[in-house]
LOLUMLUM-411373 format. One record per residue: x, y, z of N, C-alpha, C in turn; residue number from 1; residue in one letter. Coordinates in steps of 0.05 Angstrom, whole numbers. Atoms other than C-alpha are relative to their C-alpha. Example, Ala and Ser with C-alpha at 12.3 -4.5 7.8 and 13.67 -1.06 7.14 Angstrom:
{marke {18; -24; 0}; {246; -90; 156}; {18; 24; 0}; 1; "a"} {marke {-16; -24; -1}; {273; -21; 143}; {-15; 22; 14}; 2; "s"} 
This chain:
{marke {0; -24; 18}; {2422; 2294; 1244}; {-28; 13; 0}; 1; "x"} {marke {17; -9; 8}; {2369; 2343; 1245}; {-5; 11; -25}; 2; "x"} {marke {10; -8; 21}; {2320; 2361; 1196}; {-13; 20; -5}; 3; "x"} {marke {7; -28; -4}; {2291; 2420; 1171}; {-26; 3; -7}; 4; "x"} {marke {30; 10; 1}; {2220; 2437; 1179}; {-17; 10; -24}; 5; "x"} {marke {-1; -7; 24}; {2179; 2444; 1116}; {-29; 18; 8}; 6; "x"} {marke {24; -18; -10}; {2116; 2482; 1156}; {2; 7; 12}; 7; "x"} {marke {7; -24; -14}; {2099; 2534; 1196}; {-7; -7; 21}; 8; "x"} {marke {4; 5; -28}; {2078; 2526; 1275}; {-35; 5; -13}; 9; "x"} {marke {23; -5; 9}; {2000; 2532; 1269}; {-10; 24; -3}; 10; "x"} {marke {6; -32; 0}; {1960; 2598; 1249}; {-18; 4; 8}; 11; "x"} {marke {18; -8; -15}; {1934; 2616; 1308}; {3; 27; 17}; 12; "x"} {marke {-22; -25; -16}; {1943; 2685; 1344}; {-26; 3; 20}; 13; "x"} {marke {30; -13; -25}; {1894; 2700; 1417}; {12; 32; 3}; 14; "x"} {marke {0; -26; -11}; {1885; 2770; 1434}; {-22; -1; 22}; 15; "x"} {marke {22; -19; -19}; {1845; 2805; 1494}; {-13; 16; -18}; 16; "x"} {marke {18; -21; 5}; {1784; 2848; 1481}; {-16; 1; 15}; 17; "x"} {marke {24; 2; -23}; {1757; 2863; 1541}; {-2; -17; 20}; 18; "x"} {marke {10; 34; -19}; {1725; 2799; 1577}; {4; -17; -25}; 19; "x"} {marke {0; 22; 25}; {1737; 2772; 1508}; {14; -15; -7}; 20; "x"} {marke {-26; 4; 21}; {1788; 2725; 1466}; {-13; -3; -24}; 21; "x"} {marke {7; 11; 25}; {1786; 2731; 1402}; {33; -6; -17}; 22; "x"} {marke {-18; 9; 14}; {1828; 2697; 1357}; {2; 3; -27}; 23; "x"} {marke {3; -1; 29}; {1854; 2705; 1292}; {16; -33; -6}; 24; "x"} {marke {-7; 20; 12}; {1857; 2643; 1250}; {6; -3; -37}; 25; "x"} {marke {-16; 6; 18}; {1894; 2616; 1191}; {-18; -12; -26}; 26; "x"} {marke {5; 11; 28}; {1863; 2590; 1123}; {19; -8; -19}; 27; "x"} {marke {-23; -6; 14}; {1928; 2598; 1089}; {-5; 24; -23}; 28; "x"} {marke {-9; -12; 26}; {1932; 2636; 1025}; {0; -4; -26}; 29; "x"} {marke {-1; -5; 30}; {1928; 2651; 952}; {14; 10; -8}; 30; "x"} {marke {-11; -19; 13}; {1973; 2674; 908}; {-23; 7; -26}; 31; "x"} {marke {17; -16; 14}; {1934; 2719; 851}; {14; 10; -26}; 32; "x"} {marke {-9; -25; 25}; {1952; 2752; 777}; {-8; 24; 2}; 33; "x"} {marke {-5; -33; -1}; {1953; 2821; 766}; {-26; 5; -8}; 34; "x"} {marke {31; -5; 7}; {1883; 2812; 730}; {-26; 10; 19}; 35; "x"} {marke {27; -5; -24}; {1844; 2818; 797}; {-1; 27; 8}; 36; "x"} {marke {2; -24; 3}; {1853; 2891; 797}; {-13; 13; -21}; 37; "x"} {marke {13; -2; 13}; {1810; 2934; 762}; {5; 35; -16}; 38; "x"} {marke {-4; -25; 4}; {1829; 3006; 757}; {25; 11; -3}; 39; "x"} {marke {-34; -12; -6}; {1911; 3008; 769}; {16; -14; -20}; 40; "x"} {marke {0; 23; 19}; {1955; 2991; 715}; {14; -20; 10}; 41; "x"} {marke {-11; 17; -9}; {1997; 2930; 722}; {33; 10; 12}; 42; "x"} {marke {-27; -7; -11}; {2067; 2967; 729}; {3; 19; 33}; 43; "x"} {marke {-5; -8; -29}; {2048; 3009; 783}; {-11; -18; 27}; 44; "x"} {marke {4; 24; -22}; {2020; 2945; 823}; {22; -14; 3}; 45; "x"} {marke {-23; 27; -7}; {2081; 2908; 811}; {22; 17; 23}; 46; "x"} {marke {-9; -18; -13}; {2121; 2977; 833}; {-2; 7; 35}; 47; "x"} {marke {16; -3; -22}; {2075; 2987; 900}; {13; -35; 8}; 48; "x"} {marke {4; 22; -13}; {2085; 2914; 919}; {31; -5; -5}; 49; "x"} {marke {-28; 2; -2}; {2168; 2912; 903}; {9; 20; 20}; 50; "x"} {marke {-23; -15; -27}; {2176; 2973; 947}; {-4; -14; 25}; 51; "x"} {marke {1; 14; -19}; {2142; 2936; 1005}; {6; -27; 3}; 52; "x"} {marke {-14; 21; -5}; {2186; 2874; 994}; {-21; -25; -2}; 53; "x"} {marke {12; 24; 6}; {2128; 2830; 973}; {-9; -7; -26}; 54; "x"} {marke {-4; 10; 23}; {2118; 2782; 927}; {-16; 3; -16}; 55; "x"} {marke {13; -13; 18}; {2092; 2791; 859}; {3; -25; -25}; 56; "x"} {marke {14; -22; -8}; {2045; 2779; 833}; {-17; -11; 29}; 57; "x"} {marke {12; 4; -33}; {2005; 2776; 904}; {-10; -14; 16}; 58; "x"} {marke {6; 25; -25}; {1993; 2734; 958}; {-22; 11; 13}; 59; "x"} {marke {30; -5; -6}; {1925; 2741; 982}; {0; -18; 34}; 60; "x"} {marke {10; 4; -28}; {1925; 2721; 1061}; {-40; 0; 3}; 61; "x"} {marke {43; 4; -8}; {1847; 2684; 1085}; {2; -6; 30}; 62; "x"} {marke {11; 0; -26}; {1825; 2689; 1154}; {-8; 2; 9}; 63; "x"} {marke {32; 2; -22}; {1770; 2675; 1204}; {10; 11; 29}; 64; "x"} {marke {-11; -9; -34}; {1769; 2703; 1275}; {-25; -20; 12}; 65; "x"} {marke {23; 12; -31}; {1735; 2666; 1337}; {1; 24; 11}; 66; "x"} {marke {3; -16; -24}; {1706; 2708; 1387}; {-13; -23; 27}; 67; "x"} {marke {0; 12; -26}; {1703; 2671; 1455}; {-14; 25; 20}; 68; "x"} {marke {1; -16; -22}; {1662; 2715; 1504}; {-33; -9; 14}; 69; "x"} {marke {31; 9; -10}; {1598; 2700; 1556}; {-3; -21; 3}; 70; "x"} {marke {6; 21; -1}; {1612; 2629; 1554}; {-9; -10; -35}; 71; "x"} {marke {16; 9; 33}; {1593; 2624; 1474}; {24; 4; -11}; 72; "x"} {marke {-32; 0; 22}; {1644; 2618; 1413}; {-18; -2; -26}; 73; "x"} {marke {2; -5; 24}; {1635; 2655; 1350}; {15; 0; -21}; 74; "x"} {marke {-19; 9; 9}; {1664; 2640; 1297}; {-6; 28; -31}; 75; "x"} {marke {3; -40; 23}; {1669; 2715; 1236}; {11; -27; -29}; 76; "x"} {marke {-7; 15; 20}; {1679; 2670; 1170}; {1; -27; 3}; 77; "x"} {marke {-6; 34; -5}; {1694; 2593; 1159}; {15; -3; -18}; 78; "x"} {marke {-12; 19; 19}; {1745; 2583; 1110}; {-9; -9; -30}; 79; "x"} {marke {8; 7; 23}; {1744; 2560; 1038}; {5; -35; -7}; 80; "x"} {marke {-2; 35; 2}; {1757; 2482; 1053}; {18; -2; -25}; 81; "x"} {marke {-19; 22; 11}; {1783; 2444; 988}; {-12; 24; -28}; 82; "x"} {marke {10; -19; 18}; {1752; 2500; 938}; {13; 15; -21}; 83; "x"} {marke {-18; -15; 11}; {1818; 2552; 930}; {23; -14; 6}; 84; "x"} {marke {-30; 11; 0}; {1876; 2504; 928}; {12; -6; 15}; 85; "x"} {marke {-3; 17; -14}; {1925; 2470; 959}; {18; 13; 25}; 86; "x"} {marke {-8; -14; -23}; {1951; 2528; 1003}; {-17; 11; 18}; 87; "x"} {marke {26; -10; -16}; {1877; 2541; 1029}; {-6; -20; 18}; 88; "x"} {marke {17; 27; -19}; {1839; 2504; 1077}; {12; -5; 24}; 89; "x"} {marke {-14; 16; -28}; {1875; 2494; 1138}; {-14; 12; 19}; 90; "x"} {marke {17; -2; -23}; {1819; 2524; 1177}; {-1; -16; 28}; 91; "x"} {marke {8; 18; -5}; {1796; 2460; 1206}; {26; -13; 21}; 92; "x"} {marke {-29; 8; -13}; {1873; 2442; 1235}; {6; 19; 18}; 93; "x"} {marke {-16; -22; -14}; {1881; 2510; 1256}; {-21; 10; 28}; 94; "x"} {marke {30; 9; -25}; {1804; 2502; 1298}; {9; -9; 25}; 95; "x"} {marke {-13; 22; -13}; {1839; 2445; 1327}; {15; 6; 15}; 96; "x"} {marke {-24; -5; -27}; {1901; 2476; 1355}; {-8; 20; 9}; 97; "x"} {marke {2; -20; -10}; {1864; 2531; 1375}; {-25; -10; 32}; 98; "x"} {marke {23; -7; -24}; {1821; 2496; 1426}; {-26; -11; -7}; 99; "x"} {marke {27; -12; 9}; {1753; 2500; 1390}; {-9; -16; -17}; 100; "x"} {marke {11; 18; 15}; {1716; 2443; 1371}; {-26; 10; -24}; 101; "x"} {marke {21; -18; 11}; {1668; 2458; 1317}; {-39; 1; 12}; 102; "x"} {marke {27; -2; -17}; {1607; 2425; 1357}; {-6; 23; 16}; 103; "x"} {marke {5; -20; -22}; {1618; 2477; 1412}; {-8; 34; -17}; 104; "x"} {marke {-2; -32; 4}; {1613; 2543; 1368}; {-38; 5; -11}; 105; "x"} {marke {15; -11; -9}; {1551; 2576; 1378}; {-17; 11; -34}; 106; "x"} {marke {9; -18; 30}; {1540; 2620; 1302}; {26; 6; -5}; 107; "x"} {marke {-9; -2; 17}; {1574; 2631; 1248}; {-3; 29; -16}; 108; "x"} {marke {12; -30; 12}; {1577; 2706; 1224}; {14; -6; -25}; 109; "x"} {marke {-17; 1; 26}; {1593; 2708; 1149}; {-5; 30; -9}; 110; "x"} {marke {-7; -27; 10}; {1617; 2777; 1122}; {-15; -4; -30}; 111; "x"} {marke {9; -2; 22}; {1596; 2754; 1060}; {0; -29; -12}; 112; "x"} {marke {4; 19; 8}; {1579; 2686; 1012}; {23; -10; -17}; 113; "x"} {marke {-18; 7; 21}; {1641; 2683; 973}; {9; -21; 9}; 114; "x"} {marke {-13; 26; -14}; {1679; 2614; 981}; {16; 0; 10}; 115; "x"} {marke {-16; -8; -29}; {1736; 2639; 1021}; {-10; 1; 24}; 116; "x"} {marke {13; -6; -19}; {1688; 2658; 1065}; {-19; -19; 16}; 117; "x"} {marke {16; 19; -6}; {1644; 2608; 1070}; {-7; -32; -8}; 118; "x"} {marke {-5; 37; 14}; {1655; 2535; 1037}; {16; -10; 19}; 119; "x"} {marke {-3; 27; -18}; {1676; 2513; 1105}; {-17; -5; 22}; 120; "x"} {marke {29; 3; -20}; {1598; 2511; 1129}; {2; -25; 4}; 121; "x"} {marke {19; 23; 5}; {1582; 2446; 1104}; {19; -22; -18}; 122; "x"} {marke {-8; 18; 8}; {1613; 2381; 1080}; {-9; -5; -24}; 123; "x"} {marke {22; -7; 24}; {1593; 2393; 998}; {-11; -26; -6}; 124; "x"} {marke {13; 32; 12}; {1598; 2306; 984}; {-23; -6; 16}; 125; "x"} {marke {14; 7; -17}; {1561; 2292; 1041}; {-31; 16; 14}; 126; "x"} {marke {35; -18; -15}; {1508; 2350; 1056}; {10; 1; 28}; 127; "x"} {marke {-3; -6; -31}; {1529; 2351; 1134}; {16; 24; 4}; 128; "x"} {marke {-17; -28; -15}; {1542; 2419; 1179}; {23; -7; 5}; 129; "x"} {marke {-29; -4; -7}; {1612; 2430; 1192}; {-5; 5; 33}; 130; "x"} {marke {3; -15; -30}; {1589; 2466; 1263}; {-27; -2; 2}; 131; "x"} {marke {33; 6; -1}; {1526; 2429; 1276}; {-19; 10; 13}; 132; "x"} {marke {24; -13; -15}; {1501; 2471; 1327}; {-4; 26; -5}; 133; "x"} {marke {-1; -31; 11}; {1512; 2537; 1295}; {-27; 15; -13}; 134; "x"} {marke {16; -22; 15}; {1467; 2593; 1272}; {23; 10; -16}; 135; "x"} {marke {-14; -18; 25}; {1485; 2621; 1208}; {-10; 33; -1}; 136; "x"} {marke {13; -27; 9}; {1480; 2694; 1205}; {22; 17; -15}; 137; "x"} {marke {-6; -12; 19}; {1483; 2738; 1144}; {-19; 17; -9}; 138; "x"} {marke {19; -21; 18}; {1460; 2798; 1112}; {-13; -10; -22}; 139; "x"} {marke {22; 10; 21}; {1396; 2788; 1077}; {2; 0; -24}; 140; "x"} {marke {-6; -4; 32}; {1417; 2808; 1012}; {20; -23; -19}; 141; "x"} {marke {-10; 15; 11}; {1466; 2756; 1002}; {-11; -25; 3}; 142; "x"} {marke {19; 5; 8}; {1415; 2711; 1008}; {-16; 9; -23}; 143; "x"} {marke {14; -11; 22}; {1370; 2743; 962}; {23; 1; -34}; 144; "x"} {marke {-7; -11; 17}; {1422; 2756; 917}; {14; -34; -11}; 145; "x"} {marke {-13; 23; 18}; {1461; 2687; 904}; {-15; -33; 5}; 146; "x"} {marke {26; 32; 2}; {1393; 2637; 911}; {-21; 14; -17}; 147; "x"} {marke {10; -9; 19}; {1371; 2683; 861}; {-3; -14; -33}; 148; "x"} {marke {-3; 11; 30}; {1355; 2642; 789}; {11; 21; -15}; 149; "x"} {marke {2; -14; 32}; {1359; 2691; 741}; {26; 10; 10}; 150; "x"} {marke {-25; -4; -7}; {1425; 2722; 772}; {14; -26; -8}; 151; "x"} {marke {-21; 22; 3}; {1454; 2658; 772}; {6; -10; -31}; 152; "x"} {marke {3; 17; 32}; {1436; 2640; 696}; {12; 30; -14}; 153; "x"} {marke {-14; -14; 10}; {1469; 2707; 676}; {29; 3; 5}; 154; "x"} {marke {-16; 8; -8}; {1526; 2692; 709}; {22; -15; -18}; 155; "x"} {marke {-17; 30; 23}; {1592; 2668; 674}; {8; -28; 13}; 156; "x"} {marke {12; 41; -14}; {1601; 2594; 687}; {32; 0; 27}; 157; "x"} {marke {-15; 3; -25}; {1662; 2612; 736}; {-8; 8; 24}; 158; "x"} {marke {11; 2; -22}; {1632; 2648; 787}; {-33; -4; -1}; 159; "x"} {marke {36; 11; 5}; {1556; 2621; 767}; {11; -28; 22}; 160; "x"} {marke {-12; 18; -14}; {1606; 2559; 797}; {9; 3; 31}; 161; "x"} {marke {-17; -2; -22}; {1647; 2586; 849}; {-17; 16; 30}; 162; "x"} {marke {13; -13; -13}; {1593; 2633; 877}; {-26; -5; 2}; 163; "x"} {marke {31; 11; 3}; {1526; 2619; 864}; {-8; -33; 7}; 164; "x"} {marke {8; 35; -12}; {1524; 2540; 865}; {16; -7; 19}; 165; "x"} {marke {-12; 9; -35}; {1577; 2535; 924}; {-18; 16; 27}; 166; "x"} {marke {5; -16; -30}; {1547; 2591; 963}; {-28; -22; 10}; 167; "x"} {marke {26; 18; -4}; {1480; 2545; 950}; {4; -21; 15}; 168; "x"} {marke {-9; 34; -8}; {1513; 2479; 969}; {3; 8; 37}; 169; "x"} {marke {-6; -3; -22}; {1540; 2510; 1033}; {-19; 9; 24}; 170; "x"} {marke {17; -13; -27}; {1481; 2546; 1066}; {-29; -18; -6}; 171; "x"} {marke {26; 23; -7}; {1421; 2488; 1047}; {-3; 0; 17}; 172; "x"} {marke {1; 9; -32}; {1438; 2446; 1107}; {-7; 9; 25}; 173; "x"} {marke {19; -12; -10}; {1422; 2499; 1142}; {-19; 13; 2}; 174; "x"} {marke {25; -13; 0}; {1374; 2534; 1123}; {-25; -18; -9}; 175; "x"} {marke {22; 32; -4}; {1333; 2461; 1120}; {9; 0; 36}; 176; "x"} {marke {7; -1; -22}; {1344; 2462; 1182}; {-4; 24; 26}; 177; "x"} {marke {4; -29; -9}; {1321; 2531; 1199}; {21; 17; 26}; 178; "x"} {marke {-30; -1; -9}; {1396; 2551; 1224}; {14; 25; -8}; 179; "x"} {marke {-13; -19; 14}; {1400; 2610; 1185}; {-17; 35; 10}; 180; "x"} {marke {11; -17; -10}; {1387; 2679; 1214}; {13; 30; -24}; 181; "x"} {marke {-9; -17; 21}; {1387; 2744; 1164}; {3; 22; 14}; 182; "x"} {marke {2; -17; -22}; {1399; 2813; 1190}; {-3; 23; -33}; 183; "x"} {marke {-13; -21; 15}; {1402; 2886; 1160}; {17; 16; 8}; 184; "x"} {marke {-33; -15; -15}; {1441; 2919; 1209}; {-6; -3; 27}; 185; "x"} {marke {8; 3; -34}; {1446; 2930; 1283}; {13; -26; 15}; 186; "x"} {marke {-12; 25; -7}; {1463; 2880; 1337}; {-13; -22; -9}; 187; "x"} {marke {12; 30; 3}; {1462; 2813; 1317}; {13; -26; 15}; 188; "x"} {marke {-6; 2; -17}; {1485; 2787; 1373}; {9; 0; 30}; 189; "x"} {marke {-1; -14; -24}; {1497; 2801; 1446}; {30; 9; 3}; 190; "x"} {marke {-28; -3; 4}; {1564; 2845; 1436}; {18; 10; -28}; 191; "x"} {marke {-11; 4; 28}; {1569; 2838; 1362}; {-20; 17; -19}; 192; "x"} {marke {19; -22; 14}; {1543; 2898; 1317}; {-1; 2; -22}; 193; "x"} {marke {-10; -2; 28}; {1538; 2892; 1238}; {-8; 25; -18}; 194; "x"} {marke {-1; -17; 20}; {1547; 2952; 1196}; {5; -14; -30}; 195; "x"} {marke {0; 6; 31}; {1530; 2942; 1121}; {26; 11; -10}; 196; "x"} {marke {-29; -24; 27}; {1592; 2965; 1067}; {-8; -21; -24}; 197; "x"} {marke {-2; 10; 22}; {1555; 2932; 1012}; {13; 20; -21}; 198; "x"} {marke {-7; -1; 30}; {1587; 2931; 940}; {21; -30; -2}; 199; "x"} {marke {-14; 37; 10}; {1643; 2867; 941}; {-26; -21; -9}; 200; "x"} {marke {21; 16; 21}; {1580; 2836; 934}; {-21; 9; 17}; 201; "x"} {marke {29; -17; 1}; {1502; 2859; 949}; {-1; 1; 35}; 202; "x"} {marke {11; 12; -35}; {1507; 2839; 1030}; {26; 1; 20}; 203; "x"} {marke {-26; -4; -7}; {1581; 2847; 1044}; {-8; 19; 26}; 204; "x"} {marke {10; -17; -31}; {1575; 2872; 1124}; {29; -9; 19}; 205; "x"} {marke {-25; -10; -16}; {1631; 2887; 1177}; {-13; -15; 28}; 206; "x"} {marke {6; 5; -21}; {1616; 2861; 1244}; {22; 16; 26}; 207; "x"} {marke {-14; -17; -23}; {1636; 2906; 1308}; {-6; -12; 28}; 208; "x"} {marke {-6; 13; -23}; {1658; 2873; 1373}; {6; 5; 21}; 209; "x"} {marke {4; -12; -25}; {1645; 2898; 1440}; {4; -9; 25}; 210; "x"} {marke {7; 6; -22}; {1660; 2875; 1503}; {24; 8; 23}; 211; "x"} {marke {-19; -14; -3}; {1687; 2908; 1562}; {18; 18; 1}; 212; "x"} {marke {-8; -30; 2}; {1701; 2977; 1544}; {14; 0; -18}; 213; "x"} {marke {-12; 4; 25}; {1735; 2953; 1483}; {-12; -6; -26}; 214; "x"} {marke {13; 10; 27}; {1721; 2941; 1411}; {14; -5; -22}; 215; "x"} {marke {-17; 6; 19}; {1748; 2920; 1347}; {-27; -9; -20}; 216; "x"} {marke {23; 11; 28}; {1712; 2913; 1273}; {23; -19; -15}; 217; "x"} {marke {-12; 29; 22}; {1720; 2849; 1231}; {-11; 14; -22}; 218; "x"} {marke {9; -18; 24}; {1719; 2886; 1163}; {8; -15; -24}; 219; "x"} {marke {5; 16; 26}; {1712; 2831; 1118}; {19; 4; -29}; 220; "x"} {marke {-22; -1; 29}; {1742; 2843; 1045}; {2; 32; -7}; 221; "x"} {marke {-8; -28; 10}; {1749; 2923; 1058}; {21; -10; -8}; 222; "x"} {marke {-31; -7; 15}; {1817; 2914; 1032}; {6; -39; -8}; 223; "x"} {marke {-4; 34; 9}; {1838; 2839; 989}; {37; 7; -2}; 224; "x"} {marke {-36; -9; -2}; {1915; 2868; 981}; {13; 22; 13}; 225; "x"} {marke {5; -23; -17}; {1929; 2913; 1036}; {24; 25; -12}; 226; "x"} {marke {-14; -12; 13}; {1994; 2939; 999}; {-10; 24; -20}; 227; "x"} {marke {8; -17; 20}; {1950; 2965; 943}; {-19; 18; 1}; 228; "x"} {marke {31; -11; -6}; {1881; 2988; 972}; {14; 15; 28}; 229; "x"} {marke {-8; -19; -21}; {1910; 3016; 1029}; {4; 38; -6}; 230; "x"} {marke {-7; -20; 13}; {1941; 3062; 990}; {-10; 10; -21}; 231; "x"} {marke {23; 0; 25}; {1896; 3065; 929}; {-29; 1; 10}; 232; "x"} {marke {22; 4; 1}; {1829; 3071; 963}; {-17; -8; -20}; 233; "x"} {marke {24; 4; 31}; {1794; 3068; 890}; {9; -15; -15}; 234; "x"} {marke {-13; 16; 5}; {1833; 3011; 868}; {-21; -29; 6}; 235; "x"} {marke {21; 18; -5}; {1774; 2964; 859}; {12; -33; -6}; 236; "x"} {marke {-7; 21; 10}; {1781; 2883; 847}; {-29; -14; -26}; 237; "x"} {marke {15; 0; 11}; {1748; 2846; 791}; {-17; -20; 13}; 238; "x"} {marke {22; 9; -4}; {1707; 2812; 831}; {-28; 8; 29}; 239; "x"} {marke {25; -14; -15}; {1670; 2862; 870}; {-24; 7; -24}; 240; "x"} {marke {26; 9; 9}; {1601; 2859; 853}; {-12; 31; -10}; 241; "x"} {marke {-6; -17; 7}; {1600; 2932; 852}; {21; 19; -2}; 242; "x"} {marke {-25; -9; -6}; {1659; 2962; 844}; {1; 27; 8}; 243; "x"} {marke {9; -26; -16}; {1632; 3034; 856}; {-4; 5; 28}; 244; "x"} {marke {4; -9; -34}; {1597; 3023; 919}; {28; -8; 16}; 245; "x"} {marke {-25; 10; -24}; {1664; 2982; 944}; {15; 16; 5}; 246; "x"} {marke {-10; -20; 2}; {1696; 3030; 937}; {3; 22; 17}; 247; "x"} {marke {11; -25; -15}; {1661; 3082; 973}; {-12; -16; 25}; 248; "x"} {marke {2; 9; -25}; {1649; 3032; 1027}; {28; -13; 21}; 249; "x"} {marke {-25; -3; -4}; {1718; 3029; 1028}; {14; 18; 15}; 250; "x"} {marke {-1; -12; -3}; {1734; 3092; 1041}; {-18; 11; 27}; 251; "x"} {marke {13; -5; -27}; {1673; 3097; 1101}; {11; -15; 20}; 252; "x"} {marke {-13; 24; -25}; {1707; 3038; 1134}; {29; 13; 12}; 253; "x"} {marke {-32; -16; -13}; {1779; 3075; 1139}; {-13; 35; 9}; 254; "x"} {marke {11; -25; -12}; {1745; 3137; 1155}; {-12; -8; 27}; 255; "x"} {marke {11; 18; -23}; {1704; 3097; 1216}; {28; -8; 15}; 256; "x"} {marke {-18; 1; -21}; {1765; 3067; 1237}; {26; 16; 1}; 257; "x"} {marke {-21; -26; -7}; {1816; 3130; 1236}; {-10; 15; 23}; 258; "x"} {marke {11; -13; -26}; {1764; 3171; 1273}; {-4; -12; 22}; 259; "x"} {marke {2; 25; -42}; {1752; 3116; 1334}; {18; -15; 12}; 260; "x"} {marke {-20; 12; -12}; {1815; 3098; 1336}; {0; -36; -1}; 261; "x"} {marke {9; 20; -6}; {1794; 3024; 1327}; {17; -19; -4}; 262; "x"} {marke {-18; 17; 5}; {1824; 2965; 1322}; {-7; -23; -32}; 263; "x"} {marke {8; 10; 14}; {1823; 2927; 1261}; {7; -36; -6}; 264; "x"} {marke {-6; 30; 8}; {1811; 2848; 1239}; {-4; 0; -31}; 265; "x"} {marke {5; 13; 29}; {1814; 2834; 1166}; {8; -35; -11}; 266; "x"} {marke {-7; 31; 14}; {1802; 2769; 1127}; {25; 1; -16}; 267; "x"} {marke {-18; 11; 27}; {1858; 2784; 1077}; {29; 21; 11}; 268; "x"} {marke {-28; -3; -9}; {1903; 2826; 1122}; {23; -17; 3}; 269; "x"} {marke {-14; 10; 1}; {1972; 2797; 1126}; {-3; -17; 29}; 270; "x"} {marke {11; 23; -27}; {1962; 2731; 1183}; {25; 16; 19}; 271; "x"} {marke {25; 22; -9}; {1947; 2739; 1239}; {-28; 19; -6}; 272; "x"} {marke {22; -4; 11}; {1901; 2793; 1207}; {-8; 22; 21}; 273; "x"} {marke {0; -14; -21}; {1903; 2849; 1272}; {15; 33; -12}; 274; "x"} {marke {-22; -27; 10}; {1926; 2925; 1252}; {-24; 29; 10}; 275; "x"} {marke {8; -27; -1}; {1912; 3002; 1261}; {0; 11; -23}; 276; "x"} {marke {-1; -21; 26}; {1901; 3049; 1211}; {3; 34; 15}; 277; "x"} {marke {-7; -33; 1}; {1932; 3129; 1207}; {5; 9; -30}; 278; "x"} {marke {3; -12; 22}; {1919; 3179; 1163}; {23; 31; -2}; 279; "x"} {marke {-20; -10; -4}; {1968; 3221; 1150}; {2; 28; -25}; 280; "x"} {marke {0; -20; 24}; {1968; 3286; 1095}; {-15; -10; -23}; 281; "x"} {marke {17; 9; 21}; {1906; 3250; 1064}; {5; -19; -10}; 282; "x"} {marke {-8; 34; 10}; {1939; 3181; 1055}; {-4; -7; 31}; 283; "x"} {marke {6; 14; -14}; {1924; 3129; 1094}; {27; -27; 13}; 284; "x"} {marke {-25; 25; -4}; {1975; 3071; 1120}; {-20; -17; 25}; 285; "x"} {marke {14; 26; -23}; {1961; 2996; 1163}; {19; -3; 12}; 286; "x"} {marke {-18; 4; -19}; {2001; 2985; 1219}; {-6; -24; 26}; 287; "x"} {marke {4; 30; -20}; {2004; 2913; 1246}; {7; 0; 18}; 288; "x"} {marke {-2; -11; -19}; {1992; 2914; 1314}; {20; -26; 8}; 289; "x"} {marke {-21; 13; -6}; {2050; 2884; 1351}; {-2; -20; 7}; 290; "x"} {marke {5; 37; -8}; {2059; 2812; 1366}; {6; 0; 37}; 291; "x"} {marke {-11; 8; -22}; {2058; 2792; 1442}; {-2; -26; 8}; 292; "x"} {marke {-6; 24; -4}; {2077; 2733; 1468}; {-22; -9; 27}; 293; "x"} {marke {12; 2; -15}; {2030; 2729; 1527}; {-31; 8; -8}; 294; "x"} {marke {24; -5; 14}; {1948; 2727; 1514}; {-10; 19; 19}; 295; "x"} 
């Protein structure tokens, strides 16, 4: 008698870019209350997210991309490990079936310090790198901004917790072992170009991926519910850091990739996290780019 299976095949998706692969990978997911919105009321979020047949209230998709190109493996985020619950974390499994030991990966680009993003540097019991040979690189500001005392001691004790003493825990290790590279913009890598869009939080940066006459931007937490911000550009969450600038760096990011036609990776797009954007009589729409079965 067969049985029926109670998980998913792994969440791993390769694409071409160029001479490149990059991959989109799996973290799993959050579901979210209606509270993480900041400007829309609750009926027309629930409205917006029943016409597009999803569930309510929202499922929050997390995901890292590898970039494979030149012989090196980058890895755009790391996961939130054991941090956001017991549908997060499958980074580390999904590494695995993808190939991609963590010794072998080269740097670590983080979009930003939040624990989705980054609480799967470093082993928190233990103090040891996750990706021992890695360079960490991140916009300077998020540094500056969450190994900051006095920020942290104003801080309410959830994200004084979740943000400030994890982001700390996670990037020590390396930056004791001088592993940590800061940037402000420009290439920061051979291939790999980071445009700032601070406001989610003081350092929040996009990374643009080149190789091969192709390109594609990893655009970090422009959009956390693509249902709602898509369509709502000014539809802030409560835990952007500024909710103004996000906003309006919101809005430069879908303007950037309408006009260049680009391709887009988001952490919180729906997995495997790959789509276009068109603009259309001043609205905007995402259009997940098609699945192929061949890499």
């Amino acid at each position: 008698m067969s049985t029926s299976p109670s998980t998913q095949v792994a969440g791993v998706y390769h694409r071409k870019l160029g001479d490149a692969l990059v991959t989109g990978l799996s973290d799993g997911y959050v579901d979210m209350g209606y509270t993480i919105f900041r400007n829309i009321p609750e009926e027309e979020t629930k409205a917006i997210l029943a016409r597009d047949h999803r569930t309510s209230p929202p499922r929050i998709s997390v995901n890292a991309f590898a970039v494979r190109m030149d012989n090196r493996t980058y890895l755009i985020d790391c996961g939130s490990a054991d941090l956001m619950g017991p549908t997060c974390g499958r980074l580390p499994a999904n590494l695995a079936a993808a190939g991609i030991d963590p010794a072998s990966v080269d740097a670590v680009l983080l979009t930003h310090v939040h624990p989705d993003h980054s609480n799967g540097l470093t082993d928190a019991a233990t103090g040891t790198r996750l990706f021992p040979n890695a360079e960490v690189i991140v916009h300077e500001n998020e540094i500056n901004h969450w190994f900051n005392d006095e920020a942290m001691a104003k801080a309410a004790e959830r994200p004084r917790r979740r943000y400030f003493e994890a982001g700390r825990t996670q990037l020590k290790p390396y930056m004791a072992a001088d592993r940590v590279k800061t940037f402000r913009k420009g290439e920061v890598l051979p291939g790999v170009t980071a445009i700032p869009i601070h406001g989610h939080t003081p350092g929040h940066a996009a990374y643009v991926v080149s190789c091969g006459g192709e390109s594609m931007v990893v655009w970090g937490d422009t959009v956390h519910v693509p249902e709602i911000q898509v369509a709502r550009p000014e539809v802030t969450m409560e835990f952007d850091t500024d909710p103004e600038a996000a906003a309006a760096a919101r809005q430069m990011m879908f303007d950037m990739v309408v006009t260049d036609d680009m391709l887009v990776g988001g952490m919180h797009l729906h997995f495997p996290g790959f789509g276009h954007m068109r603009r259309e009589a001043g609205r905007y729409s995402l259009v997940a780019e098609q699945w192929a079965f061949e890499v």
